[in-house]
C-alpha positions as CSV (number, residue, x, y, z in Angstrom):
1,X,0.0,0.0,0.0
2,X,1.3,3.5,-0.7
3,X,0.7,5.7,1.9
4,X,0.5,9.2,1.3
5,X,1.6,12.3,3.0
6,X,-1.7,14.2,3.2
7,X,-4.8,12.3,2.9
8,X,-7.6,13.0,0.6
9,X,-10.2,14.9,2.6
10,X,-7.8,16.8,4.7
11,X,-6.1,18.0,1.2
12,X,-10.2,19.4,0.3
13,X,-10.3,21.4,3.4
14,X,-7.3,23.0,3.5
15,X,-8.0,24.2,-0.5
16,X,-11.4,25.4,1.3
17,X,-10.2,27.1,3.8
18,X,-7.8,29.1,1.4
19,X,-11.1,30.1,-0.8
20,X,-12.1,31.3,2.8
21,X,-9.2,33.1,3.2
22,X,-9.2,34.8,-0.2
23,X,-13.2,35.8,0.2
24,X,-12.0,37.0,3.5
25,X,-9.3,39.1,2.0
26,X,-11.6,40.7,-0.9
27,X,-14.0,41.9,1.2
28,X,-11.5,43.6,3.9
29,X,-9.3,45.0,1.2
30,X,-12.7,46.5,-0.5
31,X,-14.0,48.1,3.2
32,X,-10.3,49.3,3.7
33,X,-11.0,51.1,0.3
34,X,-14.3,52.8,1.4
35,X,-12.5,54.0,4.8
36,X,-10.0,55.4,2.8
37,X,-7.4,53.5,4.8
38,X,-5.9,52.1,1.2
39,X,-6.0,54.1,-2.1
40,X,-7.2,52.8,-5.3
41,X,-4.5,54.3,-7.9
42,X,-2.0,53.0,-4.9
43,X,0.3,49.7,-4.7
44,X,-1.5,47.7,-1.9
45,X,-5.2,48.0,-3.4
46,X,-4.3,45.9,-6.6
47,X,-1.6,44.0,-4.6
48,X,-4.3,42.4,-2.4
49,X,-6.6,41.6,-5.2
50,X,-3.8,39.2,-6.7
51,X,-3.7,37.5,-3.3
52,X,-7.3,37.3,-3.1
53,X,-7.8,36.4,-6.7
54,X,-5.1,33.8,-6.1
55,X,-6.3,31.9,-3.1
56,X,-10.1,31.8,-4.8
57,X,-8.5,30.6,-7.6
58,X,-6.6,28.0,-5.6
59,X,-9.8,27.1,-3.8
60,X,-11.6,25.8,-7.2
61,X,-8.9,22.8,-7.3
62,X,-11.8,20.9,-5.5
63,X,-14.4,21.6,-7.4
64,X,-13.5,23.9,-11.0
65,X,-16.2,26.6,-12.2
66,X,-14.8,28.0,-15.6
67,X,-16.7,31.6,-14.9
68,X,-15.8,31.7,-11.7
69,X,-11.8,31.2,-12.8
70,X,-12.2,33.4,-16.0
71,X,-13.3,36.3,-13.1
72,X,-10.4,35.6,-10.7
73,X,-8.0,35.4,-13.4
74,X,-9.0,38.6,-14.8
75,X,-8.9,40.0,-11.7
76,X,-5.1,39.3,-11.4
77,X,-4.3,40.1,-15.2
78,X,-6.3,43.6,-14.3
79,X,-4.2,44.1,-11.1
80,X,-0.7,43.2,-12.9
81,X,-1.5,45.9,-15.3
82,X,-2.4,48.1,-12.8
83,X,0.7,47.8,-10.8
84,X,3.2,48.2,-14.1
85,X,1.2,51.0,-14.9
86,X,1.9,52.7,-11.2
87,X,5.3,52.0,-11.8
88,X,5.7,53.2,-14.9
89,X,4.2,56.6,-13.8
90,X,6.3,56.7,-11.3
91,X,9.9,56.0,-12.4
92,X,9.5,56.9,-15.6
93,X,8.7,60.4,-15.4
94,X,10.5,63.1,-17.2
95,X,10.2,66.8,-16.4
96,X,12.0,70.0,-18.4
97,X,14.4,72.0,-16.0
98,X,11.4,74.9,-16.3
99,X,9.4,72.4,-14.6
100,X,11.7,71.1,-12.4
101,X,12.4,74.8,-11.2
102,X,8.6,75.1,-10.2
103,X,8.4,71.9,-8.4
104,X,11.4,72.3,-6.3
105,X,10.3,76.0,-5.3
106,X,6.3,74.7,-4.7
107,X,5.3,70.9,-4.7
108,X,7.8,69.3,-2.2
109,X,4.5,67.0,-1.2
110,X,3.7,66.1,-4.9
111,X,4.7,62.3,-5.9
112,X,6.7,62.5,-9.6
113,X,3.4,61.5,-11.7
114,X,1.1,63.6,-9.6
115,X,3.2,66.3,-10.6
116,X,3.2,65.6,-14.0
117,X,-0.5,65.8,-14.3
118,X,-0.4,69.3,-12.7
119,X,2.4,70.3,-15.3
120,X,0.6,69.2,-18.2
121,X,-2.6,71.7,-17.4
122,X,0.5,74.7,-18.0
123,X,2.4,75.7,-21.2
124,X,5.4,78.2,-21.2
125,X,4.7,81.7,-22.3
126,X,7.3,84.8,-23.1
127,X,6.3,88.5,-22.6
128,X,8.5,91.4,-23.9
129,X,9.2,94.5,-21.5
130,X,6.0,96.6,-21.0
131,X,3.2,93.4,-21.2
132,X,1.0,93.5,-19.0
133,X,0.5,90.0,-17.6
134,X,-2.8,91.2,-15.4
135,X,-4.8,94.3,-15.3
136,X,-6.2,95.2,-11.9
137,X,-9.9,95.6,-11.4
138,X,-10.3,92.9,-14.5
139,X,-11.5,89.6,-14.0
140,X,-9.1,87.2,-15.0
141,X,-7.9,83.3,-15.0
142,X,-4.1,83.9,-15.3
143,X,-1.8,81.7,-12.9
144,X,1.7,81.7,-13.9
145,X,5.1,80.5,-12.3
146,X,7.9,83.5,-13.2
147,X,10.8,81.1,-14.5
148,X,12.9,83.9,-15.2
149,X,12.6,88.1,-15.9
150,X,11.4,90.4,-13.4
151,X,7.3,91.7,-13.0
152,X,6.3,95.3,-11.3
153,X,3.1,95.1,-8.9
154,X,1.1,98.2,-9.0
155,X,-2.1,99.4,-6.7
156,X,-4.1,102.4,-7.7
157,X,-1.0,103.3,-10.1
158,X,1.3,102.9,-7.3
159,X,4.5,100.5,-7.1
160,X,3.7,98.0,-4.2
161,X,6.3,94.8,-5.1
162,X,8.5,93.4,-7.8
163,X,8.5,89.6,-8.4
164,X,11.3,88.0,-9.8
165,X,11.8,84.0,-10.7
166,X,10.6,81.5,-8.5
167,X,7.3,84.1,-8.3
168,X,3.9,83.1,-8.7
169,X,1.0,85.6,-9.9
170,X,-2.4,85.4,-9.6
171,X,-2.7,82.9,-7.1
172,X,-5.6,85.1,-5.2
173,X,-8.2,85.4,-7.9
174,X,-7.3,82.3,-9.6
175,X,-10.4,80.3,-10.0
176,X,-12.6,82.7,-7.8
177,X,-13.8,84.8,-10.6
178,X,-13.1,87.8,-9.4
179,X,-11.2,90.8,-10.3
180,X,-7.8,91.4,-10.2
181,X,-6.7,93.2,-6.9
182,X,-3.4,94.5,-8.7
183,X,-1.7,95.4,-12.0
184,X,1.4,93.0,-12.9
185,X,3.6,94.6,-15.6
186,X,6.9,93.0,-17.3
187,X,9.5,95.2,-16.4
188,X,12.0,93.6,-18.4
189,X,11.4,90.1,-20.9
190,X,9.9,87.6,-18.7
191,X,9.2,83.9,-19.3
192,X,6.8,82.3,-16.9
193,X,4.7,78.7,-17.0
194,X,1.3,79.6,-17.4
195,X,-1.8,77.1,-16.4
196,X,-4.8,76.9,-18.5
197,X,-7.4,78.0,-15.8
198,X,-10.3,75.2,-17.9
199,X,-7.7,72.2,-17.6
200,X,-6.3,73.0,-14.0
201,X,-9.9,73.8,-12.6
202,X,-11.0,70.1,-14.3
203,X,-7.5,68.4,-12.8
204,X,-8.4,70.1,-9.3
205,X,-11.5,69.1,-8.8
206,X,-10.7,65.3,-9.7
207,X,-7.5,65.4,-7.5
208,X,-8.2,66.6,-3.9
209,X,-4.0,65.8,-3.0
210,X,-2.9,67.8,-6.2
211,X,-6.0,70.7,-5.1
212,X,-4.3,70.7,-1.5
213,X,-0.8,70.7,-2.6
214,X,-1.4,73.7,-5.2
215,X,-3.6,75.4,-2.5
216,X,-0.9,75.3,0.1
217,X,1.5,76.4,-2.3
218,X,-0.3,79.7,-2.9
219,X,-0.9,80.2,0.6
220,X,2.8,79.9,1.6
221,X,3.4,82.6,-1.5
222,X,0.6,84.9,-1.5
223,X,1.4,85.3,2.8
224,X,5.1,85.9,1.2
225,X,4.3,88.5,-1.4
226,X,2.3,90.3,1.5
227,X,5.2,90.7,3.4
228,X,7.6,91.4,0.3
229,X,4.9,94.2,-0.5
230,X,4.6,95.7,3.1
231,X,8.3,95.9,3.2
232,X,8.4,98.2,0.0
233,X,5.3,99.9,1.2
234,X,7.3,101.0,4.1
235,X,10.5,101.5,2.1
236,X,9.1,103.9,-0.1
237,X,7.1,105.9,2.4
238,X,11.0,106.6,4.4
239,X,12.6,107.6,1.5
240,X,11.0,111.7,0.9
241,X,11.8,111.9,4.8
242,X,15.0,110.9,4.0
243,X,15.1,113.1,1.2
């Protein structure tokens, strides 16, 4: 007699008890999901579906159902493609020294492909000395990274900042439909990276990280330039006393 190392029955229930397993699995990775606890463009989400798809798979060894394989194995081609295409986005990303300029100066919490779907709402733009990039008291969608040149800020007619590179412009009305609080002239040829307000609005509202991360950006700027323009406020009220 042969005797073998696992009998029969006991071989049927542990195949079982992986199905369990992999049921189990599916429906904790899918609440995980809803409670936001994993992401569904992320690694772990598609991850768990191969092991889930996996042990299901495994657990039709006692008794085979040809739909119910063609599903799980779907489910794991699906996932593989999913992952490759995560990685992909993420290691193969390229970005243009302009664009690299913006995101070491404003998206520190971006990941390389979230990035790159911010930077492709935006298209470089060149302005000759005198151009005025926004006109105050006019409503306007302009949002625009200075890459390099030099802008003059003007109030009422008066001179309240200059921006140079690494400046953004705009950031307060942008979106908001309202007018322009200030006039931004080019004082001398300026190139900036200017975001189409229909693409970036569409991207924003899809993408609450990229929404947060741009938001945050302006905040930490906009409280800048307010400081920047208080400074030369106060600069050019000393200088007829000085005088």
């Amino acid at each position: 007699m042969l005797n073998f190392p696992l009998d029969f029955p006991t071989s049927l229930q542990l195949v079982t008890m992986v199905g369990v397993f992999g049921a189990g699995l599916y429906i904790l990775n899918y609440f995980l999901l809803q409670i936001g606890i994993v992401r569904g463009n992320g690694a772990l989400y598609p991850l768990l579906v191969i092991i889930a798809a996996g042990c299901v798979l495994i657990s039709m060894a006692e008794e085979f159902n040809l739909a119910g394989a063609i599903i799980q194995m779907s489910y794991i081609a699906i996932s593989v493609i999913g992952l490759l295409r995560g990685y992909l986005s993420r290691h193969l990303v390229r970005f243009s020294e302009a664009e690299r300029q913006f995101i070491s100066q404003h998206l520190h919490s971006l990941k390389p492909h979230q990035a790159r779907r911010l930077l492709n709402t935006a298209v470089i733009q060149t302005f000759d000395t005198g151009d005025i990039l926004i006109e105050e008291g006019e409503t306007t969608d302009f949002l625009g990274f200075v890459l390099k040149g030099r802008t003059t800020v003007l109030k009422d007619g008066q001179v309240i900042n200059q921006c140079g590179a690494d400046e953004i412009l705009g950031e307060l009305t942008f979106s908001l439909g309202l007018p322009a609080t200030a006039t931004v002239i080019a004082t001398e040829p300026t190139t900036c990276l200017v975001f189409d307000d229909h693409r970036l609005s569409r991207l924003l509202r899809r993408n609450r990280h990229i929404d947060d991360a741009l938001k945050a950006a302006h905040f930490r700027h906009a409280r800048q330039k307010l400081l920047n323009s208080n400074k030369h406020t106060l600069q050019a009220q000393k200088r007829p006393t000085a005088a």
